[in-house]
N, C-alpha and C positions, 0 to 999 in steps of 0.2 A: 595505475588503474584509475580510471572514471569512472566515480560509483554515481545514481540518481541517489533519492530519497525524496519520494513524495511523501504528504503529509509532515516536510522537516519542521515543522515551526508546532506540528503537536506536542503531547507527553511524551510518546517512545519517538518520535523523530528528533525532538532538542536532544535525548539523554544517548539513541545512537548517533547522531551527527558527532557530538562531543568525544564521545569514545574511536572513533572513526578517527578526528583529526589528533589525539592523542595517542594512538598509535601509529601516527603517520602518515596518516592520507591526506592528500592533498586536493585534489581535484574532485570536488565532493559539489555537485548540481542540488542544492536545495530547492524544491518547488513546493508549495502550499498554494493555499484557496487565494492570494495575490498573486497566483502569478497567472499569465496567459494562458489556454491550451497553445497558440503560438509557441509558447516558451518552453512549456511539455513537449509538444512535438523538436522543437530544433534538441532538445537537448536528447530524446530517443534517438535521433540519427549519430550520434557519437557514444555513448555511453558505455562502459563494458562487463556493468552491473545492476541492476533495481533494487532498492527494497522501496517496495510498493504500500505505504504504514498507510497513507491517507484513506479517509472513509467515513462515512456517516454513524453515529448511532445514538445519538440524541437528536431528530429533524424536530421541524414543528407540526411536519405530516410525513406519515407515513410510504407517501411517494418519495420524497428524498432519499432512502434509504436505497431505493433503486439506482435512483441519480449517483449517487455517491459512492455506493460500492459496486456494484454488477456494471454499472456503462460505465463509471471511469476505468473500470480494469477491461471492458471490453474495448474502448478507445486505444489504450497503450497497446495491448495486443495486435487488434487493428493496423494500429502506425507500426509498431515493428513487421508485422507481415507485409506490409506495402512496400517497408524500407528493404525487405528479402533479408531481416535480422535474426539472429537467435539467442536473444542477452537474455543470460539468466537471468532469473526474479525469484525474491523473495516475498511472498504476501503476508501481509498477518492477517489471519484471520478471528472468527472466536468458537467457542466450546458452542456458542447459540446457531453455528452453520446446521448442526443438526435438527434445531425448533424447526417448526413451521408459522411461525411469526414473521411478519415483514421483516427484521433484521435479522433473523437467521435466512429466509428465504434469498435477502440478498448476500447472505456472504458464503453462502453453497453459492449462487451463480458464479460469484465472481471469481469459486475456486475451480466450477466447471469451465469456466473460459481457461482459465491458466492450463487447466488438467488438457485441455484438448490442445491449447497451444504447443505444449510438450509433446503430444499426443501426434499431431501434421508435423513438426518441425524441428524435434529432437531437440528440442531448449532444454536448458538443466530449468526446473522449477521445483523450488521450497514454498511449502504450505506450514505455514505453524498455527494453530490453533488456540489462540491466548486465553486463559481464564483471566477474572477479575484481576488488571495489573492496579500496583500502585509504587509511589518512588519520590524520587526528585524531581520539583514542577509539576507536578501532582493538582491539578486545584484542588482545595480544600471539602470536604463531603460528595465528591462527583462519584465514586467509588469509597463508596464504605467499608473498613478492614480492621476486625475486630484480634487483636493478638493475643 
């Protein structure tokens, strides 16, 4: 299986990537903010999995957040309906899709695209809803977690 993982070089992208090739996967398309849409695109024409982790939620304005979550997850969509694909995907979203603040406003968009994609084209789509994570490669105070 050919899994993507966009956003691999974040927090939950290095910690699923890892877990990925120690149970055996091999063929694992890491793509982050280095690499092309070019690159994103060639590798949606092969892929026979997403988890779609990339996304904004620290900009330095609040249009980023658009940029970042709602058009990047409307681009993959996009390119797989061009390609006549139906690769499942997994989003991570967060518990803030329900605010109505620019980061929640965009990670409802970006789960209404998914939702419809599944919706025209019978795609398996997972939405998860992440509260405050924290873990391994964690930077230090970016998420504060009191035990």
């Amino acid at each position: 299986m050919k899994i993507l993982v966009t956003g691999a070089n974040g927090f939950i992208g290095k910690n699923l990537c890892l877990q990925l090739e120690e149970q055996g996967f091999t063929d694992i398309v890491k793509i982050d903010r280095s690499n092309s849409t070019e690159e994103l695109n060639e590798a949606l024409k092969s892929v026979d999995f997403i988890y779609h982790l990339a996304g904004i939620n620290r900009p330095k304005n609040d249009d980023e957040f658009k940029l970042g979550n709602a058009d990047l997850t409307s681009h993959i969509i996009s390119k797989l309906e061009e390609l006549n694909r139906t690769t499942p995907i997994l989003l991570t979203s967060s518990i803030q899709a329900e605010q109505s603040n620019a980061y929640g406003v965009s990670k409802a968009l970006a789960e209404d695209v998914l939702n419809n994609y599944a919706k025209h084209s019978g795609a398996k789509v997972y939405i998860y809803r992440l509260p405050n994570v924290f873990g391994k490669w964690c930077r230090p105070n970016y998420n504060s977690v009191v035990a």
